[in-house]
Structure formats: C-alpha cells, structure tokens
C-alpha positions as CSV (number, residue, x, y, z in Angstrom):
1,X,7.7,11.6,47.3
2,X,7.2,14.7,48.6
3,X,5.0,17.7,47.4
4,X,8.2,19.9,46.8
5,X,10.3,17.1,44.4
6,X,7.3,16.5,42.5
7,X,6.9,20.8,41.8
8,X,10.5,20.7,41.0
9,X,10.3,17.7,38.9
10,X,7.4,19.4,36.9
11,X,9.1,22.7,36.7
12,X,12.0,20.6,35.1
13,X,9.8,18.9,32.5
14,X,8.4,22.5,31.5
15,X,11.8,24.1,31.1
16,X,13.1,21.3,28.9
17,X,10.0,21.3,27.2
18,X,10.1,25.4,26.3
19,X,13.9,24.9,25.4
20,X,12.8,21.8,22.9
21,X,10.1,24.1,21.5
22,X,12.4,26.7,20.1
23,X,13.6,23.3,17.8
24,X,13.0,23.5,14.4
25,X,11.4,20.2,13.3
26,X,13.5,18.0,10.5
27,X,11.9,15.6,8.5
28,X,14.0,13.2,8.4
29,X,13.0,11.7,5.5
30,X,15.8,14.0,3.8
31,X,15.4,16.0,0.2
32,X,16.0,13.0,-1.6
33,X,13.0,10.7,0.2
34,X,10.9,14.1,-0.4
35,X,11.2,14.5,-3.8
36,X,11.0,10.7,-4.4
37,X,7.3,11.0,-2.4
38,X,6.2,13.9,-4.8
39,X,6.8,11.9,-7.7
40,X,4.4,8.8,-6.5
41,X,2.0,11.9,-5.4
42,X,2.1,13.0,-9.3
43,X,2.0,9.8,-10.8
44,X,-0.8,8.7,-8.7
45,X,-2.4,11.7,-10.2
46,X,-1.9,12.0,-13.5
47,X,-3.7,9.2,-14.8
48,X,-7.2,10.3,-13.7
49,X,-6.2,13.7,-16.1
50,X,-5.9,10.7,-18.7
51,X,-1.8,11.2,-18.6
52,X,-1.0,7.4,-17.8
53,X,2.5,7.5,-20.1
54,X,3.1,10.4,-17.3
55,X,2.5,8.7,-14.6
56,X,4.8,6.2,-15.9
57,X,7.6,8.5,-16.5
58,X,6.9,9.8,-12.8
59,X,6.9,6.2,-11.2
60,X,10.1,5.3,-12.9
61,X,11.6,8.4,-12.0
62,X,10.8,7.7,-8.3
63,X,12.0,4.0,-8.5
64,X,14.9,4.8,-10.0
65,X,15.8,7.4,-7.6
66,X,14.6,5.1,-4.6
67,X,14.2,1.1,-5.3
68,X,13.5,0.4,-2.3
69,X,10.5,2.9,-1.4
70,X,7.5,0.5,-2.2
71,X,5.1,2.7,-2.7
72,X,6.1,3.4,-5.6
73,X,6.3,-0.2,-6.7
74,X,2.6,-0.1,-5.9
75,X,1.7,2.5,-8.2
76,X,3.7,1.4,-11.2
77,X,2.1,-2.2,-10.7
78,X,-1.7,-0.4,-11.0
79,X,0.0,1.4,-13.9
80,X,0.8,-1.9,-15.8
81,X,-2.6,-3.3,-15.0
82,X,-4.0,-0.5,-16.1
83,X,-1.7,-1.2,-19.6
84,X,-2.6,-4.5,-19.5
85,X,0.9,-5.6,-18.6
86,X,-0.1,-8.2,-16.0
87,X,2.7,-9.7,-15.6
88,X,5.0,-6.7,-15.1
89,X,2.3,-5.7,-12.6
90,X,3.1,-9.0,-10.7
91,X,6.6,-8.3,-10.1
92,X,6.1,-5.0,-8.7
93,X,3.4,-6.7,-6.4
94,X,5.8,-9.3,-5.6
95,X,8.4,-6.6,-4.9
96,X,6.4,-4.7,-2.7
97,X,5.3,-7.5,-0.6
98,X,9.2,-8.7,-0.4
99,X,10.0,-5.0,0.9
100,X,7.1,-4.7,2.9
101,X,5.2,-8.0,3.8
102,X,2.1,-6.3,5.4
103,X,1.3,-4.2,2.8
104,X,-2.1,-5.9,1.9
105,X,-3.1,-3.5,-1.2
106,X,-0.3,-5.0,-3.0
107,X,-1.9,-8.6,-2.2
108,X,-5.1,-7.6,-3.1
109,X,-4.2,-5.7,-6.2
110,X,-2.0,-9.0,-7.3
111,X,-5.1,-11.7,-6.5
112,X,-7.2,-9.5,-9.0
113,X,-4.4,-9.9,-11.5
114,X,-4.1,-13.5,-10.9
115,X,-8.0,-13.5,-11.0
116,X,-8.2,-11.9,-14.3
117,X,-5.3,-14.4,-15.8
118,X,-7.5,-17.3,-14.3
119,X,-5.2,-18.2,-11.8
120,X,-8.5,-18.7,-9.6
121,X,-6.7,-20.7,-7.1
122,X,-4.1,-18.4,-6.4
123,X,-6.0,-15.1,-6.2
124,X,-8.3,-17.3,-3.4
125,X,-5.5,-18.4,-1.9
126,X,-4.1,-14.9,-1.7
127,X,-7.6,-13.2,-0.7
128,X,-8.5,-15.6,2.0
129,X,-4.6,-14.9,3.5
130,X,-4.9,-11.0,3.5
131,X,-8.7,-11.6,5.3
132,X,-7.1,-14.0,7.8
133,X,-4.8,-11.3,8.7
134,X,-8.0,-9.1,9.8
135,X,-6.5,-6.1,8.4
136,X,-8.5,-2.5,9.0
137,X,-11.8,-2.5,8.7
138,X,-12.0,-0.6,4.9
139,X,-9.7,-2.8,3.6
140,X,-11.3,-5.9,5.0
141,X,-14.4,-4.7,3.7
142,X,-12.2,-4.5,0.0
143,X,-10.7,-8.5,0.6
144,X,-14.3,-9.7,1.4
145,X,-16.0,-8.1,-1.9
146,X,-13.0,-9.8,-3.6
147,X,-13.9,-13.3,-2.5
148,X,-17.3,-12.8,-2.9
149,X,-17.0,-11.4,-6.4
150,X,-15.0,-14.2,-7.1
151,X,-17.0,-17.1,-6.2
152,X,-20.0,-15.7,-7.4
153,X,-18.9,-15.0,-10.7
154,X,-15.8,-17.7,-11.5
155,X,-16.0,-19.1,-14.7
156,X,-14.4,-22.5,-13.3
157,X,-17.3,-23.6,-11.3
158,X,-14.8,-25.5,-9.2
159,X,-14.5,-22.3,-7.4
160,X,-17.9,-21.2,-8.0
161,X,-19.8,-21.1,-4.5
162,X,-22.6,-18.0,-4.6
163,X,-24.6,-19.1,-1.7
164,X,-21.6,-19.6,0.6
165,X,-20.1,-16.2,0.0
166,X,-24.1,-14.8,0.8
C-alpha cells in the first residue's frame, strides 16, 4: 500500500471519528434499568445506617420492577441472612446463580448459609467448586478462608481437617 492511501485512510478514520464525537453518549440501560440500579445502591446502603426493613423495602422495590436483574437477588439474599431467614436467602442465591451462573459471591454467600445450617457437605462441595473455577484473585482469596474456616472449625469432625487446610 502506498504512502498516499494510507494518509487518506487515516484522514478518513479522523473525520469519522470528530463526526462520532459530537454524539451524545446513551446508556442504554434505559430509565427503567437506572432507577432499578439506584435502588440496589440504596438498599445496599441502608443497612450499615442500621435501616435493614429499608433496605428491604428498596430490594423488593428493585425486584419487582426488574426480576430478572440479579444483583438485586444478591442483596435481598444477604438481607435475609442477615434476618436470619436462611432459607429465603437460598432461593435468592439459587436464583441468582440460575440467571447468572458465574456469579461466585452468590455461591460463596449460599455455602456459608448451608455451613451455618450444617449442611457441611454441601457448603464444601460448593466452596471447593467456586475455587476450582480460579475466580479473581480477591475473591479467591475469600473461597480459600471459607474452606479453611470450615475445616478448621467443623463441628462434624468428618469434615474437620486443620492441618490440611495449613
């Protein structure tokens, strides 16, 4: 190619790009997506001001507006555990996982659940799956506490194994 199609190539490029820049950027996550977002940003808020029956009337709001937008599943499950509806908290888990399978925070936050409920095998289960995936670092970091915590501190000493998780 010669010297003068690649200029004029360029200069194209540029000119498109300087009539592109005068383009007002959309999100296009629309109103409705926005507003559903702030809502998960309040509820995920309001709980460390000690407002968790906000929080809930914020996550609802946001599920009802959007079912399918997980996130919010996410936070209304760590607002049941944090009620002590564990089971409720499960189901939003679940849901979140069925919507999104590689959203490992919703695993994790569900094989602490199962932990606490003593369903030891099944929080292992689900631990040792989200570390095989080799998620980021942080949250690999998070999945390997987990498992340690849990087999250095299981009250079934079936799944009791200190020294390996050392």
């Amino acid at each position: 190619m010669s010297i003068r199609i690649i200029a004029l190539l360029i200069a194209a490029i540029a000119s498109l790009a300087a009539a592109n820049a005068s383009v007002p950027i959309i999100d296009s996550r629309g109103a409705g997506r926005r507003a559903v977002g702030n809502l998960c940003n309040k509820a995920e808020n309001q709980p460390k001001m000690g407002d968790v029956s906000g929080a809930k009337r914020s996550v609802d709001a946001a599920v009802h507006a959007d079912p399918k937008f997980w996130p919010a599943l996410y936070i209304r499950a760590k607002i049941f555990l944090r009620q002590g509806q564990y089971q409720l908290a499960i189901a939003d888990c679940n849901e979140a996982l069925q919507q999104y399978s590689g959203f490992v925070e919703a695993s994790l936050l569900r094989a602490a659940i199962n932990a606490h409920l003593g369903k030891y095998a099944e929080a292992l289960k689900e631990v040792n799956y989200v570390i095989c995936l080799h998620p980021q670092r942080v949250t690999l970091g998070r999945a390997l506490k987990q498992r340690a915590w849990l087999r250095a501190t299981c009250p079934d000493p079936t799944f009791r194994n200190g020294q390996q998780e050392v």
